[in-house]
TORPA-634015 format. One record per atom (N, C-alpha, C, O): residue number from 1; chain; x, y, z. Coordinates in steps of 0.05 Angstrom, whole numbers, plus 5000, padded with zeros to 4 digits. Example, Ala and Ser with C-alpha at 12.3 -4.5 7.8 and 13.67 -1.06 7.14 Angstrom:
2
+-----+------+------+------+------+
| pos | unit |    u |    v |    w |
+-----+------+------+------+------+
|   1 |    A | 5264 | 4886 | 5156 |
|   1 |    A | 5246 | 4910 | 5156 |
|   1 |    A | 5264 | 4934 | 5156 |
|   1 |    A | 5285 | 4934 | 5169 |
|   2 |    A | 5257 | 4955 | 5142 |
|   2 |    A | 5273 | 4979 | 5143 |
|   2 |    A | 5258 | 5001 | 5157 |
|   2 |    A | 5268 | 5023 | 5161 |
+-----+------+------+------+------+
//
This chain:
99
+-----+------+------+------+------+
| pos | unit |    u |    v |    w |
+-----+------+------+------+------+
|   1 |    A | 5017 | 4976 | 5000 |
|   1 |    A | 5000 | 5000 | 5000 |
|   1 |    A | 5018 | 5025 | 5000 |
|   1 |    A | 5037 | 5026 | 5015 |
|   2 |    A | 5011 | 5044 | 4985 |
|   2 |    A | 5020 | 5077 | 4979 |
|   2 |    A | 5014 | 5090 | 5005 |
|   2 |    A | 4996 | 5084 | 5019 |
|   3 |    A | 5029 | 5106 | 5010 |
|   3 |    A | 5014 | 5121 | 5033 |
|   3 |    A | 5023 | 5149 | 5016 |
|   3 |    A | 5043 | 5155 | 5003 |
|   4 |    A | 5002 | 5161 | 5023 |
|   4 |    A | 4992 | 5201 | 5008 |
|   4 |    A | 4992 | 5209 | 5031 |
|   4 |    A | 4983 | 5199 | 5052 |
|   5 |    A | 5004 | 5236 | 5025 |
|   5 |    A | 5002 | 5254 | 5043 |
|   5 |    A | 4996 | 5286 | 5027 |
|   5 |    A | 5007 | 5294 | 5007 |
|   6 |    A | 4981 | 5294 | 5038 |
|   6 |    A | 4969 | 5337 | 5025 |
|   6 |    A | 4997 | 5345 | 5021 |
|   6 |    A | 5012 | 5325 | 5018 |
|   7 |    A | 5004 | 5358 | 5021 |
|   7 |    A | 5029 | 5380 | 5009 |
|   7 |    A | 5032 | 5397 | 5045 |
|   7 |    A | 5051 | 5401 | 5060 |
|   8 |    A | 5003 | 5404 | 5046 |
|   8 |    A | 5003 | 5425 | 5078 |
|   8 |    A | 5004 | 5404 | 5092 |
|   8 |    A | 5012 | 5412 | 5114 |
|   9 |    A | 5001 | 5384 | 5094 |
|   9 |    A | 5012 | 5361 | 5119 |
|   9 |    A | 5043 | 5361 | 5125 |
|   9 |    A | 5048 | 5353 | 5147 |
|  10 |    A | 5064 | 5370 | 5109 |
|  10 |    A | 5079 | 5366 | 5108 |
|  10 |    A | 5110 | 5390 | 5109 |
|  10 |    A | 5134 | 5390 | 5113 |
|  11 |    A | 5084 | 5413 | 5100 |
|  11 |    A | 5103 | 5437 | 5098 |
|  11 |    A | 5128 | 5436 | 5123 |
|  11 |    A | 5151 | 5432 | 5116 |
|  12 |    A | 5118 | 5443 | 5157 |
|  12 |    A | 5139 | 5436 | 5176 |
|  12 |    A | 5166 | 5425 | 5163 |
|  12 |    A | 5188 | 5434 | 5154 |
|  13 |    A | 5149 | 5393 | 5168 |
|  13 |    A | 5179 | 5381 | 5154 |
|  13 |    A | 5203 | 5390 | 5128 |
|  13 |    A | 5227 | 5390 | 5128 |
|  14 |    A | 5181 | 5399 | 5108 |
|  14 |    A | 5200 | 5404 | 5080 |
|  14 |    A | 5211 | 5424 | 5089 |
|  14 |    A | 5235 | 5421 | 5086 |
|  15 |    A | 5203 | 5458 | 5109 |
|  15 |    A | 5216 | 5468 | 5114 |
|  15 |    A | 5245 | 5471 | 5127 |
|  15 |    A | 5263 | 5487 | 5124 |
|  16 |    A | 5239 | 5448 | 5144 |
|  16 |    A | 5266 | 5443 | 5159 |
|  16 |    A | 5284 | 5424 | 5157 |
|  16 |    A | 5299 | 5413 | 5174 |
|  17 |    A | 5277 | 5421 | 5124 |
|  17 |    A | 5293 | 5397 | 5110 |
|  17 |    A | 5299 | 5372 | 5111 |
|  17 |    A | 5316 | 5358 | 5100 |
|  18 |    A | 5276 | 5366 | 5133 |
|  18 |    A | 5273 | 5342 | 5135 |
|  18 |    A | 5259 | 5316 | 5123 |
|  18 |    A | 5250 | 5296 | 5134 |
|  19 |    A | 5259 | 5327 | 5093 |
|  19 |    A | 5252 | 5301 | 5077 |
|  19 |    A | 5261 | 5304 | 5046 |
|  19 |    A | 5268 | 5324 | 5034 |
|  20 |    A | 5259 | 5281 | 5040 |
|  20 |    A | 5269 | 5269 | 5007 |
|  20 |    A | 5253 | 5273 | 4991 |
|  20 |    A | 5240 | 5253 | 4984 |
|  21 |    A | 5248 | 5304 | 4978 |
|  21 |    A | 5228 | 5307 | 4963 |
|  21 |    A | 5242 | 5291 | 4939 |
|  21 |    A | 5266 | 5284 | 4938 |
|  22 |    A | 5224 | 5288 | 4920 |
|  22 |    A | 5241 | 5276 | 4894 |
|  22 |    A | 5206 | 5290 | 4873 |
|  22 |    A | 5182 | 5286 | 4876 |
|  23 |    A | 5223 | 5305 | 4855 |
|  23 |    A | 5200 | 5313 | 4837 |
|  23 |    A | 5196 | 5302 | 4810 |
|  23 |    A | 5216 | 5301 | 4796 |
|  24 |    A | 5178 | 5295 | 4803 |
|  24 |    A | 5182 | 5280 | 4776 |
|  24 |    A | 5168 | 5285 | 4754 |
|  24 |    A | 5150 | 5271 | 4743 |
|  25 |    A | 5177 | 5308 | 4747 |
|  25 |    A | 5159 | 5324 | 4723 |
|  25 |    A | 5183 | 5324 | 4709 |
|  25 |    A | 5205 | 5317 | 4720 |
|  26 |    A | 5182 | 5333 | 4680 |
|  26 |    A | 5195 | 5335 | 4666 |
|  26 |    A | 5221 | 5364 | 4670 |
|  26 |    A | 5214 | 5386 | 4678 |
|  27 |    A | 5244 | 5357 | 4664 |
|  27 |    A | 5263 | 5384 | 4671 |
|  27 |    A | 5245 | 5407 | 4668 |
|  27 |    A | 5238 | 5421 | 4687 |
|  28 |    A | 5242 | 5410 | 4651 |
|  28 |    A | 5232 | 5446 | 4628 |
|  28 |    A | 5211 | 5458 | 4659 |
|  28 |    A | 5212 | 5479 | 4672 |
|  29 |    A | 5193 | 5430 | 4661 |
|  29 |    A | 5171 | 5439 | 4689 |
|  29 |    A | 5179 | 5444 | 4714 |
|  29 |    A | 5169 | 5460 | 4730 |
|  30 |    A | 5202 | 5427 | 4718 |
|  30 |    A | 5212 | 5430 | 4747 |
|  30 |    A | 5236 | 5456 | 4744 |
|  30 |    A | 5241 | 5467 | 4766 |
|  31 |    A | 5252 | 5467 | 4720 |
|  31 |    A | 5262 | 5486 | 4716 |
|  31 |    A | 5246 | 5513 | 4717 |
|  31 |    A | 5256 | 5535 | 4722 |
|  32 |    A | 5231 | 5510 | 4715 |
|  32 |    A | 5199 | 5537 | 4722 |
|  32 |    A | 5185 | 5539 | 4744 |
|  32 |    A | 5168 | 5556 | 4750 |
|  33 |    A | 5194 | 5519 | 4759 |
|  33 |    A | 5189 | 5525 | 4793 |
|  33 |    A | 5186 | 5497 | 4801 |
|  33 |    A | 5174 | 5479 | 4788 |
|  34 |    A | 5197 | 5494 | 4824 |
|  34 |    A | 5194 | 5479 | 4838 |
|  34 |    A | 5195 | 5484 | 4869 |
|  34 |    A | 5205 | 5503 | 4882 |
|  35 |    A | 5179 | 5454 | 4880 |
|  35 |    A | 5177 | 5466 | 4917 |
|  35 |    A | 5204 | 5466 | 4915 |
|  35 |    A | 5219 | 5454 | 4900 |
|  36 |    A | 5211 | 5496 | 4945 |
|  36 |    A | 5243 | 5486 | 4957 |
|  36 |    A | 5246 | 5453 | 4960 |
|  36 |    A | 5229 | 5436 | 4964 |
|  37 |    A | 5283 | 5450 | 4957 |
|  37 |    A | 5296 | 5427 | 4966 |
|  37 |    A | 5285 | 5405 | 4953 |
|  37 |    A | 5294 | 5383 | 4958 |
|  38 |    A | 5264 | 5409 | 4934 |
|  38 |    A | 5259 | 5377 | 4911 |
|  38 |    A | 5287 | 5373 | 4893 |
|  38 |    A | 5301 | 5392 | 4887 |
|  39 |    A | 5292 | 5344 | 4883 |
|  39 |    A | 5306 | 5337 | 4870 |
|  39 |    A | 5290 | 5328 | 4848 |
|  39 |    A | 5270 | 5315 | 4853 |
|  40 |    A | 5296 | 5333 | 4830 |
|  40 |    A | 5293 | 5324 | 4797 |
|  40 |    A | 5297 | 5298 | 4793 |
|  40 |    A | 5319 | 5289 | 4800 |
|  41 |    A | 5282 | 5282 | 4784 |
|  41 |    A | 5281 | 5253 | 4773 |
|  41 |    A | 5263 | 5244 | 4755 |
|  41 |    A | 5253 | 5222 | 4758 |
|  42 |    A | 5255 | 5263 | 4727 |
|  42 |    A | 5237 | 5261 | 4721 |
|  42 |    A | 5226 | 5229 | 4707 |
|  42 |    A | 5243 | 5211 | 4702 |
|  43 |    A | 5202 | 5226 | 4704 |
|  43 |    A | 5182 | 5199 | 4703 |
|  43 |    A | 5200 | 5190 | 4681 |
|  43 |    A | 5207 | 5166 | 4681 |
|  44 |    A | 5206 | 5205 | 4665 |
|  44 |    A | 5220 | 5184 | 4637 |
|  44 |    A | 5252 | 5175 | 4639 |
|  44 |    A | 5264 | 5162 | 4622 |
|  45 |    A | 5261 | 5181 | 4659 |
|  45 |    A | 5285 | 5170 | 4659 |
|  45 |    A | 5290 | 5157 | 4689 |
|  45 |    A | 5312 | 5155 | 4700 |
|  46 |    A | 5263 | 5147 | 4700 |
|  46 |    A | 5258 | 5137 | 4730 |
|  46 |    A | 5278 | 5099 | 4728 |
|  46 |    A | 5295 | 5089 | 4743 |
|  47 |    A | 5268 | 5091 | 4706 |
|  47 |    A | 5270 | 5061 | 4707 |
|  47 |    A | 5308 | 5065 | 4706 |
|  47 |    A | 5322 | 5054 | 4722 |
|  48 |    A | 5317 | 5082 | 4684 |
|  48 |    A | 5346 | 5083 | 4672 |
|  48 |    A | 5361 | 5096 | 4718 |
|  48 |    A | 5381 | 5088 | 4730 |
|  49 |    A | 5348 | 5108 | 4722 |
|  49 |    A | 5359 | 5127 | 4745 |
|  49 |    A | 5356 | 5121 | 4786 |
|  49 |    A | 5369 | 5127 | 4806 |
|  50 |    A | 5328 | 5104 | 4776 |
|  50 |    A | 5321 | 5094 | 4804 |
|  50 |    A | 5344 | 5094 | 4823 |
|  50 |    A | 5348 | 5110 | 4841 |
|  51 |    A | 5365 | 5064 | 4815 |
|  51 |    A | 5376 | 5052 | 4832 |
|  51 |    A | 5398 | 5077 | 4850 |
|  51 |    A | 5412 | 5068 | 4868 |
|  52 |    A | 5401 | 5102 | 4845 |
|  52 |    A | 5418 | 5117 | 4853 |
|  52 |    A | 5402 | 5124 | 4878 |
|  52 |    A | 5417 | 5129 | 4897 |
|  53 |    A | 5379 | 5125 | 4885 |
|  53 |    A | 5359 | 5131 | 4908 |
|  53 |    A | 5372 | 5114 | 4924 |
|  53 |    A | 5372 | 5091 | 4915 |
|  54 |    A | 5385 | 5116 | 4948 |
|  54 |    A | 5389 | 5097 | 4972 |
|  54 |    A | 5358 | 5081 | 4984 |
|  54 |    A | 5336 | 5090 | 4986 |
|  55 |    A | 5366 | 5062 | 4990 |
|  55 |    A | 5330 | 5049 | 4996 |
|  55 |    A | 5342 | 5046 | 5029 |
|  55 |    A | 5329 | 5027 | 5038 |
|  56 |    A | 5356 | 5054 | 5045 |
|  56 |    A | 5345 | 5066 | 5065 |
|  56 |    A | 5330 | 5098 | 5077 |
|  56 |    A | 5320 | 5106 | 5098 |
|  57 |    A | 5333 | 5105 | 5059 |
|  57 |    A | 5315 | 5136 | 5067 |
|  57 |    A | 5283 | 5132 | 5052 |
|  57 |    A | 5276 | 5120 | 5032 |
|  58 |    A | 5270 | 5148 | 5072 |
|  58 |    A | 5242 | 5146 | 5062 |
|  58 |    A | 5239 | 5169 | 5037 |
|  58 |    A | 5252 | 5190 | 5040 |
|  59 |    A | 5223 | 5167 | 5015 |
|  59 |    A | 5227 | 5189 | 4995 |
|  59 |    A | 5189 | 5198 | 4994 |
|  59 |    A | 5170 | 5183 | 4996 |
|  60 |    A | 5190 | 5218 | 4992 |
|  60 |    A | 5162 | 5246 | 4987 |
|  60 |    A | 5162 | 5255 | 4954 |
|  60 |    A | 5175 | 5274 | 4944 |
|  61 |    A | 5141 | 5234 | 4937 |
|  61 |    A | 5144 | 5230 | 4909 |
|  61 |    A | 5125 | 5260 | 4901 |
|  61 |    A | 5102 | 5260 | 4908 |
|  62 |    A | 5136 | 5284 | 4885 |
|  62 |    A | 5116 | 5303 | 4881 |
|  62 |    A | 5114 | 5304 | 4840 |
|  62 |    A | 5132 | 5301 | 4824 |
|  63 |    A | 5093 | 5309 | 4836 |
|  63 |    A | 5090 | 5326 | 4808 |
|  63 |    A | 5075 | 5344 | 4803 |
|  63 |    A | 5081 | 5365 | 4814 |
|  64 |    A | 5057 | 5345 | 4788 |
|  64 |    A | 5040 | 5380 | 4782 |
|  64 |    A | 5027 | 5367 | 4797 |
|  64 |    A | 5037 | 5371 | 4820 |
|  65 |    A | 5002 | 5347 | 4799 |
|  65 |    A | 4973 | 5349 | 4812 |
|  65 |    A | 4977 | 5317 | 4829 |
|  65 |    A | 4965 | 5315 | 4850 |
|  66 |    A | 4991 | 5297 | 4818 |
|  66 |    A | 4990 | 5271 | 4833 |
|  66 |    A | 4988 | 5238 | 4823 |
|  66 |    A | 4995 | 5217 | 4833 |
|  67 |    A | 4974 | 5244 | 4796 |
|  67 |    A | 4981 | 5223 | 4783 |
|  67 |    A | 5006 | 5211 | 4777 |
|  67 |    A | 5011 | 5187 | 4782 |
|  68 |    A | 5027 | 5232 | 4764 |
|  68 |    A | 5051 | 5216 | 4757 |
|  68 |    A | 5078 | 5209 | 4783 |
|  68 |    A | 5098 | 5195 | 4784 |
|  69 |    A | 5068 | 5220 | 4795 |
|  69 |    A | 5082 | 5213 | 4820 |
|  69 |    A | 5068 | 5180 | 4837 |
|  69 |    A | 5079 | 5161 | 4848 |
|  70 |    A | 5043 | 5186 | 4830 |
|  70 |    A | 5024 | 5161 | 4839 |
|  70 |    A | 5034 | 5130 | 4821 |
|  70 |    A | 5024 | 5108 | 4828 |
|  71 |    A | 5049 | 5132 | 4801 |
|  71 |    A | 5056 | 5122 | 4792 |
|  71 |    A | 5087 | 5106 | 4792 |
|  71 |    A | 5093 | 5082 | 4789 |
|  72 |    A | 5102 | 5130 | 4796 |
|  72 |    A | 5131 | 5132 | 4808 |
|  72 |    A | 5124 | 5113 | 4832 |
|  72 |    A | 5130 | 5089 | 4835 |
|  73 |    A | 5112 | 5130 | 4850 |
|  73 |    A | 5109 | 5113 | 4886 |
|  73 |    A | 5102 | 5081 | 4874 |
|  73 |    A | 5117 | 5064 | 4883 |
|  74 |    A | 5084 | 5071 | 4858 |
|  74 |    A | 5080 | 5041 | 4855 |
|  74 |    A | 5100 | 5029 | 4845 |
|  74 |    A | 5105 | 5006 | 4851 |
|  75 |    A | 5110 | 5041 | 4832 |
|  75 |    A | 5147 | 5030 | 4816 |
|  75 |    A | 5160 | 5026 | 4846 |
|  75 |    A | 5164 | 5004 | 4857 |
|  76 |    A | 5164 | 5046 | 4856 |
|  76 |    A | 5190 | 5045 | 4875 |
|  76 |    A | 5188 | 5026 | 4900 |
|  76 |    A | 5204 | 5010 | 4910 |
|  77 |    A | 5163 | 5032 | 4907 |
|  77 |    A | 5154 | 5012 | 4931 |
|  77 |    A | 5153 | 4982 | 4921 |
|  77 |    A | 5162 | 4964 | 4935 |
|  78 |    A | 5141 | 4977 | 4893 |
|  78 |    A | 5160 | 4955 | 4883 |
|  78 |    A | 5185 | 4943 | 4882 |
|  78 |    A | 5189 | 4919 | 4876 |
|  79 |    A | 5204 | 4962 | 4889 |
|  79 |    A | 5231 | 4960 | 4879 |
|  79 |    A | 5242 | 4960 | 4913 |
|  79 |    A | 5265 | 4957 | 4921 |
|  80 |    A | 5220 | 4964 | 4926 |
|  80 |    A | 5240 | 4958 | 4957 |
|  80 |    A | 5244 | 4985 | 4974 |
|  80 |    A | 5259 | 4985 | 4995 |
|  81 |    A | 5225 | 5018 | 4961 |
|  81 |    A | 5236 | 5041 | 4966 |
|  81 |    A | 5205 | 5043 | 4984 |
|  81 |    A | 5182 | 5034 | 4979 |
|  82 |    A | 5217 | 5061 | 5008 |
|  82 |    A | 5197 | 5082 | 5026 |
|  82 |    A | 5196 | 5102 | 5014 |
|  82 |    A | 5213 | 5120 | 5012 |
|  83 |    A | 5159 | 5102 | 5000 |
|  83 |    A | 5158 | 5123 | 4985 |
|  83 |    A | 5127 | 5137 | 4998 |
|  83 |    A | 5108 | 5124 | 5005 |
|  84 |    A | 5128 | 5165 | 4997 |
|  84 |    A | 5096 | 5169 | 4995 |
|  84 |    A | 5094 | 5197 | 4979 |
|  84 |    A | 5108 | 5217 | 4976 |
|  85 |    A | 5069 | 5189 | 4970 |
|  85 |    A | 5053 | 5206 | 4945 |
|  85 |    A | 5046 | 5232 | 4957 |
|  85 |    A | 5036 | 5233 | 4979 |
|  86 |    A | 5054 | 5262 | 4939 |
|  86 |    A | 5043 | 5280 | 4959 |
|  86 |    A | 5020 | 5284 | 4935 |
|  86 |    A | 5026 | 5281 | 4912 |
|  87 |    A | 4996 | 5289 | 4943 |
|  87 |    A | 4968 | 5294 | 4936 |
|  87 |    A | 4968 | 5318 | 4926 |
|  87 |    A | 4982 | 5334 | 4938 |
|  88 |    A | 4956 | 5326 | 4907 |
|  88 |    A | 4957 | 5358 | 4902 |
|  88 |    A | 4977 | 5365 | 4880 |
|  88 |    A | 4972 | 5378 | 4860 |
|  89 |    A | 5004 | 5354 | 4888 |
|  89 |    A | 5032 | 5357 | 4871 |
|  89 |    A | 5032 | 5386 | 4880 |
|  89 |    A | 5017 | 5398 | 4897 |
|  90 |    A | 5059 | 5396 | 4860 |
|  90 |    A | 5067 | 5424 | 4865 |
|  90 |    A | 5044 | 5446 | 4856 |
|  90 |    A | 5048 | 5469 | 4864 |
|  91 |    A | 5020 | 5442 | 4840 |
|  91 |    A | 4994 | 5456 | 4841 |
|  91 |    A | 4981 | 5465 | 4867 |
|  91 |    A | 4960 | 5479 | 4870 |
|  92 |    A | 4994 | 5456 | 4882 |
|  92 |    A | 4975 | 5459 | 4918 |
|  92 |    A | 5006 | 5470 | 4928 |
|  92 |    A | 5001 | 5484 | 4948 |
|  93 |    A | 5031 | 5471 | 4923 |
|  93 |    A | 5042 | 5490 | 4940 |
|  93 |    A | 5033 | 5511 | 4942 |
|  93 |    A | 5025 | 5524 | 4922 |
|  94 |    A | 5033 | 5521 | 4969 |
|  94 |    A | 5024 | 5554 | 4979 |
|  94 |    A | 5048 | 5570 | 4981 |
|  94 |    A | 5045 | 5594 | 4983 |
|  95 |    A | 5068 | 5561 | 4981 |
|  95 |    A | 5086 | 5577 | 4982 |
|  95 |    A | 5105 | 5589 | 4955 |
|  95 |    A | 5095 | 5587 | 4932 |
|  96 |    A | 5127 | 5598 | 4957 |
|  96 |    A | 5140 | 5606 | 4932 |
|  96 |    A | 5148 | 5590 | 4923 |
|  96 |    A | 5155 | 5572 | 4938 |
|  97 |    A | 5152 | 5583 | 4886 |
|  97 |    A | 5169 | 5562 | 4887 |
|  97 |    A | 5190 | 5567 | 4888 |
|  97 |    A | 5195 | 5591 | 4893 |
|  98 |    A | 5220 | 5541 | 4882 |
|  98 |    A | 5245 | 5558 | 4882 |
|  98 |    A | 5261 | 5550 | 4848 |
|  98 |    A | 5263 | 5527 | 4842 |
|  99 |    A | 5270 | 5569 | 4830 |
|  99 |    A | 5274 | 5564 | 4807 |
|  99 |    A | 5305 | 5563 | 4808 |
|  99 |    A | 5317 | 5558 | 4787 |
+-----+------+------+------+------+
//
């Protein structure tokens, strides 16, 4: 099972850098804003790129709205990774992004 979490469930934490965002939109999208402290891994080069993710850290899968991240999280948690879906994607950050 996936576990989701809102985007505002989580702000605290992302603020104080305490988690593994991993964003997975395409460069061009995540070069036009992204939440602070996400890393780039976009969906098309997930299967070629995965294994560089350490599978002891838990990872916070984001994209625009939640599908393609919902997708990423079923790959990875396959693959042996602590992943959860943030709901919303970066369309529900309230805050600034960072470019």
């Amino acid at each position: 099972m996936i576990k989701n979490d809102d985007i505002a469930d989580i702000v605290v934490d992302l603020e104080a850098k305490n988690l593994n965002m991993v964003d997975v939109r395409k460069v061009y999208e995540y070069e036009a804003g992204h939440v602070p402290g996400a890393i780039n891994l976009p969906l098309s080069e997930l299967v070629a790129r995965y294994a560089a993710l350490p599978k002891d850290k838990p990872y916070h899968i984001i994209c625009q709205t939640g599908g393609r991240s919902m997708q990423v999280c079923a790959f990875l948690a396959g693959q042996g990774c602590d992943v959860t879906n943030i709901i919303g994607g970066t369309s529900a950050w309230m805050g600034k992004l960072e470019i």
